[in-house]
C-alpha positions in Angstrom: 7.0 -3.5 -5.6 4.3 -4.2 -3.1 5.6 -1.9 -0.6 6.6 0.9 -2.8 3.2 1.0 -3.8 1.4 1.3 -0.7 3.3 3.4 0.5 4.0 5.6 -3.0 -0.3 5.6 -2.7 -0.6 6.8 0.5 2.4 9.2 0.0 0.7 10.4 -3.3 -2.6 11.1 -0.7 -0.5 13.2 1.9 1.7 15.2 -1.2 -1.5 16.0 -3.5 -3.3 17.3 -0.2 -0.5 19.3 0.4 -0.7 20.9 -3.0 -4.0 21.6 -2.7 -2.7 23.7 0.9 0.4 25.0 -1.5 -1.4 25.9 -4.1 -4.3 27.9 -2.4 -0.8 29.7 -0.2 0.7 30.1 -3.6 -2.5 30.9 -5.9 -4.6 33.0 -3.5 -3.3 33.5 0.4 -0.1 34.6 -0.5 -0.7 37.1 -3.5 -3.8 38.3 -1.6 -2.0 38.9 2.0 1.5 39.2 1.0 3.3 41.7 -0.9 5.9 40.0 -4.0 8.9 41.6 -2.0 7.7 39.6 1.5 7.0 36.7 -0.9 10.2 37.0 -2.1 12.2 37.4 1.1 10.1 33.7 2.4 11.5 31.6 -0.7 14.8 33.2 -0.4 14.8 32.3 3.6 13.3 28.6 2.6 15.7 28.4 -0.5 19.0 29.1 1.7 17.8 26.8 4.1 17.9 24.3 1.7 21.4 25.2 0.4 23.3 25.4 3.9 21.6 22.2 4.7 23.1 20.1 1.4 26.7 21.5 2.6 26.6 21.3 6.9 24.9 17.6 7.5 28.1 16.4 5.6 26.1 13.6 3.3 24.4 12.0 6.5 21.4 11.7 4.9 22.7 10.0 1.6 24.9 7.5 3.3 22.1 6.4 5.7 19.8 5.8 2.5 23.1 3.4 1.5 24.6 1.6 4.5 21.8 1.4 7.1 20.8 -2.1 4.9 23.9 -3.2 5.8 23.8 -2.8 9.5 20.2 -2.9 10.2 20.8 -6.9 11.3 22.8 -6.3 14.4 21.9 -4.1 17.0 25.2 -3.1 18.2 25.9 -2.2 14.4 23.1 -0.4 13.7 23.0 1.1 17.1 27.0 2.8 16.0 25.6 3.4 13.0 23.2 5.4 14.4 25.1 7.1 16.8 27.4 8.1 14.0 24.9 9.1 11.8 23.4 11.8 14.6 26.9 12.7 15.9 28.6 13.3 12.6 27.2 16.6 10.9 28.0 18.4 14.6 31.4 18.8 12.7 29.7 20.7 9.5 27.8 22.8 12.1 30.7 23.6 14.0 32.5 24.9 10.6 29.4 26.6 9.1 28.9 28.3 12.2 32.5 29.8 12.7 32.3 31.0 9.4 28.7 32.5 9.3 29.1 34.4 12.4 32.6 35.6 11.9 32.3 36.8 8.2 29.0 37.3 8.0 29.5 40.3 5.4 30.1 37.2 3.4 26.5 36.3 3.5 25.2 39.6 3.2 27.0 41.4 0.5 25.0 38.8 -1.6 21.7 40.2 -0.8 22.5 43.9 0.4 22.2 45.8 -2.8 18.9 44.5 -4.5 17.3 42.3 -1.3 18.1 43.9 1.6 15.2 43.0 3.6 16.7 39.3 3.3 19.5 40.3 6.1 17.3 41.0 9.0 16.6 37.2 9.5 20.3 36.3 9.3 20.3 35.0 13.1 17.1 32.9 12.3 18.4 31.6 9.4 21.5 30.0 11.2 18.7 28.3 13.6 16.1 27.3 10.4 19.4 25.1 8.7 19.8 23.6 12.3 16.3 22.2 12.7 15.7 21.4 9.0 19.2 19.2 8.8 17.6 16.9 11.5 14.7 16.5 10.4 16.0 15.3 7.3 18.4 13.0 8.9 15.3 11.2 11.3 13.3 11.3 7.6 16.1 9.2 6.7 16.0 7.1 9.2 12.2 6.6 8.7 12.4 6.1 5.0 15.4 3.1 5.8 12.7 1.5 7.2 10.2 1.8 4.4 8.2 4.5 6.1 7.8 7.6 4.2 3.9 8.4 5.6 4.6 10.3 8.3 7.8 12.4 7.3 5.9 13.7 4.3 3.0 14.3 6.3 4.9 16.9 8.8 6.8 18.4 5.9 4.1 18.7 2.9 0.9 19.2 5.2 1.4 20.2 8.5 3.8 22.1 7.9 1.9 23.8 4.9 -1.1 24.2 6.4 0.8 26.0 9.7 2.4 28.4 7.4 -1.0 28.6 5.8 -2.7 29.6 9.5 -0.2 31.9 10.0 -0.8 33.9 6.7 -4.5 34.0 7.3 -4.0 35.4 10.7 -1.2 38.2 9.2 -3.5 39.1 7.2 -6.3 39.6 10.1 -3.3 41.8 10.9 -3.2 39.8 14.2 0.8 38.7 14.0 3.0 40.4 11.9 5.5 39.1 8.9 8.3 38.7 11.5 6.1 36.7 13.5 5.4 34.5 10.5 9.1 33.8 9.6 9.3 33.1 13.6 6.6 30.1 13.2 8.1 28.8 10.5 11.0 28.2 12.7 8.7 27.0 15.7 7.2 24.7 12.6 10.7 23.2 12.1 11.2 22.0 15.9 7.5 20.5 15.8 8.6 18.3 13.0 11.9 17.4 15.2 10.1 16.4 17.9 7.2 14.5 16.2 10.4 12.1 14.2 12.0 11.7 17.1 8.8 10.1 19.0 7.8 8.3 16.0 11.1 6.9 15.1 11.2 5.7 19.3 7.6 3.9 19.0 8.6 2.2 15.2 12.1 0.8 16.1 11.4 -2.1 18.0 15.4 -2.6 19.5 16.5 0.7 21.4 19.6 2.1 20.1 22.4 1.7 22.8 25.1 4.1 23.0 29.0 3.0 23.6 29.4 0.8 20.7 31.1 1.5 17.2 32.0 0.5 13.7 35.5 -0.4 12.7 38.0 2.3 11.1 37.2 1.2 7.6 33.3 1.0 8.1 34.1 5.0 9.0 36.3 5.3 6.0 33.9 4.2 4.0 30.8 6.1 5.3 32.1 9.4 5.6 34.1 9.1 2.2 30.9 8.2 0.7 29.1 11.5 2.7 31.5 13.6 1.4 30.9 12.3 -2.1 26.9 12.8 -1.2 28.3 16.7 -0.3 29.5 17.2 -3.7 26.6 15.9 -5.7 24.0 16.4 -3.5 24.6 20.0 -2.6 24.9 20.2 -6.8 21.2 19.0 -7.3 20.0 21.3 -4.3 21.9 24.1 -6.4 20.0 23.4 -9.7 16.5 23.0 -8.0 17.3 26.4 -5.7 19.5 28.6 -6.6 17.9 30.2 -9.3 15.6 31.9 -6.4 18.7 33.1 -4.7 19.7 34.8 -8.4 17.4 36.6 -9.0 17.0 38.2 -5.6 20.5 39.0 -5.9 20.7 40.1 -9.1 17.3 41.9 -9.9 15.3 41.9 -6.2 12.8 39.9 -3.8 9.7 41.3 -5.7 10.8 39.4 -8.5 11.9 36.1 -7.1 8.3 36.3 -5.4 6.6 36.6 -9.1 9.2 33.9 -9.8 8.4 31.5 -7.2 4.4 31.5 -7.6 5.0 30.2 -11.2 7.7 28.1 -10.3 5.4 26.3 -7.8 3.0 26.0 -10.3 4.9 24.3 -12.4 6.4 22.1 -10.1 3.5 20.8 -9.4 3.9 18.3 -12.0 6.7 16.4 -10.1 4.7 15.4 -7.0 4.2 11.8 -8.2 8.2 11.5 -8.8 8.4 12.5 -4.9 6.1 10.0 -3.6 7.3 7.3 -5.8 11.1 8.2 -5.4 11.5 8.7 -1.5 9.6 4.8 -1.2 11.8 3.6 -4.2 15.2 4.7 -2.5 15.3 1.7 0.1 14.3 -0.5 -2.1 16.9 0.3 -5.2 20.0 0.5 -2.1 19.0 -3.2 -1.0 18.8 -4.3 -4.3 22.4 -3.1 -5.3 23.5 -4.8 -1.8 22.4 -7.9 -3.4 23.5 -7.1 -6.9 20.1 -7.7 -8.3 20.3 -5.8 -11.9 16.7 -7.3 -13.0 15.1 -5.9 -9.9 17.0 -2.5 -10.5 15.9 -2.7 -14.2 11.9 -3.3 -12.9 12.1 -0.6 -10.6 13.8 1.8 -13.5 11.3 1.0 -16.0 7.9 0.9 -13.9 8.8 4.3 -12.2 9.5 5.9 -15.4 6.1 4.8 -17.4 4.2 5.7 -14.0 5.9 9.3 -13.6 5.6 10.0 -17.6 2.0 9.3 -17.0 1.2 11.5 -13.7 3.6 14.2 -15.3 2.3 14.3 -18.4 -1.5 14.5 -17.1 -0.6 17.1 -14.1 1.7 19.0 -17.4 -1.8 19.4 -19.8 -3.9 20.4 -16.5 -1.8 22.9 -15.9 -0.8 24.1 -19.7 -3.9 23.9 -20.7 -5.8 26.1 -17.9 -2.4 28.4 -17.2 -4.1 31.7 -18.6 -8.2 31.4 -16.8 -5.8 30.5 -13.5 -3.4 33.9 -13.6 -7.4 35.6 -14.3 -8.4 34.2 -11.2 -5.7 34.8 -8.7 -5.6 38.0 -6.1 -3.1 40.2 -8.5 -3.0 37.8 -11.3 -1.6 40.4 -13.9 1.5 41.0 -12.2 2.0 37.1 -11.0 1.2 36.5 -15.1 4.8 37.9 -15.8 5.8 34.5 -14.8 3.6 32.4 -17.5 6.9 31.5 -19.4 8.1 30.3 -16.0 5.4 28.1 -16.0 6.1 26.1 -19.5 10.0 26.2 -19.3 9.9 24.9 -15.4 6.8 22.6 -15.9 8.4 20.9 -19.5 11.7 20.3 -17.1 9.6 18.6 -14.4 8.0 16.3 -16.6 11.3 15.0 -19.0 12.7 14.3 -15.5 10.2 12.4 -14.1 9.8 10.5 -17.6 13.5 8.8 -17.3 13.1 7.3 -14.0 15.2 6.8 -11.2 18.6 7.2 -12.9 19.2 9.4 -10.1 18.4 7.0 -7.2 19.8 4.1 -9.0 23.3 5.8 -9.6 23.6 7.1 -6.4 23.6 4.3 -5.0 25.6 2.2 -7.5 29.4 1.4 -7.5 29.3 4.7 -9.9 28.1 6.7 -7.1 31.4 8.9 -8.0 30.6 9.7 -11.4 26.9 10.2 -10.6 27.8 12.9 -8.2 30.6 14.5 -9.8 28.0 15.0 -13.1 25.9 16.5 -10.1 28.3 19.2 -9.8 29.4 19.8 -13.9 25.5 20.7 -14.4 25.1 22.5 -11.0 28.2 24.5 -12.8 26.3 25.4 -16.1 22.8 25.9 -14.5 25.5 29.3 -12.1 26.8 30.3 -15.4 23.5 30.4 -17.5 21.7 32.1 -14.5 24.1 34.6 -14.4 24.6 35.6 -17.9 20.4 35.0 -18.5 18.8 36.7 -15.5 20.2 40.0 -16.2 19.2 39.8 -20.3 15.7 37.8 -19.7 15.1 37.7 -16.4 12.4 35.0 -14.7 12.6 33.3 -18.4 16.1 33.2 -18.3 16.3 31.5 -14.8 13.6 29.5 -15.7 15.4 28.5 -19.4 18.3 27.8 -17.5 16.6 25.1 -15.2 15.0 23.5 -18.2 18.3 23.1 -20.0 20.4 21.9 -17.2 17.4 19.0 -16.5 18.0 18.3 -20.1 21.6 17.6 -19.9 21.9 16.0 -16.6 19.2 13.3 -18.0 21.0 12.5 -21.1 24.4 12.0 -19.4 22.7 9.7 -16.8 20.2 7.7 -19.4 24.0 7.2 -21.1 25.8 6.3 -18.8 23.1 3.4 -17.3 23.0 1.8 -20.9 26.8 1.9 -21.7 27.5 0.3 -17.8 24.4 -1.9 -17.3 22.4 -1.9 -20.6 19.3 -1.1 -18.6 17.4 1.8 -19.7 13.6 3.1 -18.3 11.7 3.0 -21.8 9.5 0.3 -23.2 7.0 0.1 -26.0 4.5 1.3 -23.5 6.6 4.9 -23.5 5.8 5.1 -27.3 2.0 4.6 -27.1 1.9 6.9 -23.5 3.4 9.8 -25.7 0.8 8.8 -28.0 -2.1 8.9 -26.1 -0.5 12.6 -24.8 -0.1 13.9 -28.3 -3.7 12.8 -29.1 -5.0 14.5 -25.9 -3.5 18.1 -26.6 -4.8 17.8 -30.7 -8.5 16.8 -29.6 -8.2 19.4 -26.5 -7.0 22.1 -28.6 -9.7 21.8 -31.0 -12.7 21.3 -28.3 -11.2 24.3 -25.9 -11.5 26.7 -29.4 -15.4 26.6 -29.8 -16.5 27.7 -26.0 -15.5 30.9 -23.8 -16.7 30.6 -20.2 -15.8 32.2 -17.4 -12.3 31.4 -15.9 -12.8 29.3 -13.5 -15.6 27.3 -16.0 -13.2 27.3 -18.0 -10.6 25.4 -15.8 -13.1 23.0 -14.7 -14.8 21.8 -18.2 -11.1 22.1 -20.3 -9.9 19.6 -16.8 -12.9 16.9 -17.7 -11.8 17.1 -21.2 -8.3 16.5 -21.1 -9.0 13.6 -17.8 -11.3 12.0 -19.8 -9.2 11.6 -22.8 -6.2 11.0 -21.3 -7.2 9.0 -18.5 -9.4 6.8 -21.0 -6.4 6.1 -23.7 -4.0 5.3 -20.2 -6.5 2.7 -19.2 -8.1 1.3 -22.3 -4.2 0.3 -23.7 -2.8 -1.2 -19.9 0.0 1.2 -19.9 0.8 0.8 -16.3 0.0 -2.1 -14.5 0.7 -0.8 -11.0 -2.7 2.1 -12.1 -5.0 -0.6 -13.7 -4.3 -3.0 -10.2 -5.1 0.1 -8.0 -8.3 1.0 -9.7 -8.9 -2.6 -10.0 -8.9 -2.7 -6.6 -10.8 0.6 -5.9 -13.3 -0.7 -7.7 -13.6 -4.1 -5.6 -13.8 -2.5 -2.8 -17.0 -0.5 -3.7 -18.2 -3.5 -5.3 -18.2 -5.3 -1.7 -19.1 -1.9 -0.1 -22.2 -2.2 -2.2 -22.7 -5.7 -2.1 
């Protein structure tokens, strides 16, 4: 676990630093500069991007996470491993192309009638799933070689804080809003280019071209990438596509309201990133070796360390929801989304609570079942969108999300104990939930006898619910990875000092 912390820390640094750049795009640059419709028509851009991308790169990115363990010892494997790996989702593109540019009324009819500002960046769109596959596919690459730094780096802060740049200067009316969808593709080939020159200087052997892997090393691969299609595209689907619903369905103005308060409720998953992305590798070598006690370790200290980030980031934001909506450029009409924020942030956190059952699934002999659950819950998160959104609108998408999270974790949590008898709870879980429970009675009562202003508010009702929470964590040892890191935090000043 040495190496997943380091690098889950240092990943933690770069994600919560780009929150801070999300959140003041999300909480203040973007309702100040940008109207909900062009706010709107960014996430739907960003959220189809992320769509096309789980269906074109053909599982490429899934099956590296799997097999690169395998072939990482020779360098004429790896290096047709590679090769394959790069050459491969040039077939998806070749299909998604043909049919985006010869049915493109397809496409359109989709967004014509309630978001038709959507359409006039069909061309860039095509060129945004492009970039965005390959820089997944060199992340993957990056993250086979425990190296998750520097791909979260381009994606959650240099790529924020360009879009960030860019709203600033639209709205010193010095570019325009096409201009700004125009960087965010010029955003995506930076990132491209910075992997590819990382990835050269970290891999000491050069890949050399001409060799290959055996018909049923292919077999297996691209069966396994096709699988990755299925299920992978289905978890894209539940995190995505309720943006794309609602600007169908009821308009870009409202998937803009939507999106600030789904942001802010996703906020709560960062940990789960960091920890999850490092955790991959690690899990995929460990069922390569068929070590269940590792796989249980992993299950069990990722879960108590996510329920504990979760549940603090959950209370911060719960508890300081209504002074932050007072506080924002156009908070009143952004505060149509406060349900949003509870159903979406609730999800976030019983997700991050069980663990990797996702990572540890996918990556099992079960991978089939794993993925093909993937797309059952993709299915009911469509159907309750599209019979919510029209009755409750944002709460309905947002409902929606929560319930499908629900599901998916208690078939998964199931499934784990009936195949492996490993689950991610301990007794620790029971006195974490505790400790939360506690904190939201004491903060409830303290937060009732003052009225500041908002933003005093916010920063005296965050000290309350740190202190508490942080002190019950701490005081009862519930996660040993968080009392060794401040352990050694604390050394370090000591010698500083000394």
């Amino acid at each position: 676990m040495g190496i997943v912390v380091r690098q889950g820390a240092k990943t933690g640094v770069i994600l919560y630093v780009g929150v801070l750049i999300g959140a003041l795009n999300n909480l203040w640059f973007f309702p100040k500069f940008l109207s909900p419709d062009q706010i709107g028509i960014l996430r739907v851009l960003l959220a189809n991007e992320l769509l096309l991308f789980a269906f074109v790169q053909l599982g490429t990115t899934g099956f590296i996470d799997r097999f690169f363990p395998k072939f990482k010892e020779s360098i004429n494997k790896k290096s047709a491993f590679v090769q394959l790996s790069l050459l491969y989702p040039l077939l998806g593109f070749a299909v998604f192309y043909t049919l985006y540019f010869l049915f493109p009324d397809i496409w359109k009819s989709f967004f014509a009638q309630k978001s038709p500002g959507v359409l006039r960046y069909y061309h860039l769109l095509a060129l945004l799933v492009f970039l965005f596959t390959y820089q997944q596919i060199l992340a993957a690459f990056a993250r086979a070689h425990f190296r998750i730094v520097i791909p979260n780096f381009l994606d959650n802060f240099l790529l924020k804080f360009l879009i960030l740049s860019m709203i600033i200067l639209l709205g010193w009316q010095i570019i325009s809003f096409d201009q700004v969808i125009l960087g965010l593709v010029l955003a995506r080939l930076l990132n491209v280019l910075v992997l590819i020159g990382y990835l050269y200087q970290l891999i000491p052997e050069k890949i050399q071209w001409g060799h290959s892997l055996s018909k049923s090393e292919v077999k297996e691969i691209i069966t396994y990438g096709l699988y990755i299609v299925i299920g992978g595209a289905s978890v894209i689907i539940i995190s995505n596509f309720d943006t794309v619903m609602i600007a169908s369905l009821i308009g870009t103005k409202y998937a803009g309201i939507y999106t600030i308060a789904f942001f802010i409720g996703t906020v709560v998953e960062m940990p789960r990133r960091a920890l999850g992305q490092i955790a991959v590798p690690v899990i995929s070598s460990a069922w390569q070796k068929n070590d269940l006690a590792a796989i249980k370790e992993i299950y069990q200290k990722t879960s108590i360390n996510q329920l504990i980030a979760g549940a603090w980031a959950l209370m911060l934001i719960l508890g300081n929801i209504q002074d932050l909506f007072l506080i924002m450029p156009k908070g009143e009409v952004y505060a149509q989304g406060l349900y949003v924020v509870v159903f979406i942030g609730l999800a976030r956190f019983i997700d991050m609570s069980i663990g990797t059952n996702h990572e540890i699934l996918l990556y099992s002999k079960y991978y089939k079942f794993n993925l093909l659950s993937n797309v059952f819950l993709a299915s009911i998160m469509i159907g309750l969108n599209a019979v919510l959104i029209p009755i409750y609108q944002l709460n309905g998408a947002a409902f929606a999300t929560l319930f499908s999270l629900i599901i998916f974790n208690i078939i998964r949590f199931v499934f784990l104990w009936v195949k492996y008898k490993i689950q991610p709870f301990t007794s620790k879980t029971l006195w974490a939930l505790l400790v939360i429970g506690g904190t939201v009675t004491i903060t409830y009562f303290l937060t009732s006898l003052y009225a500041f202003p908002p933003i005093i508010n916010i920063i005296v009702t965050s000290i309350i619910i740190s202190s508490l929470f942080g002190t019950g964590v701490l005081a009862l040892k519930l996660s040993e990875d968080l009392n060794q890191l401040i352990l050694k935090v604390y050394q370090m000043i000591r010698r500083k000092r000394s």
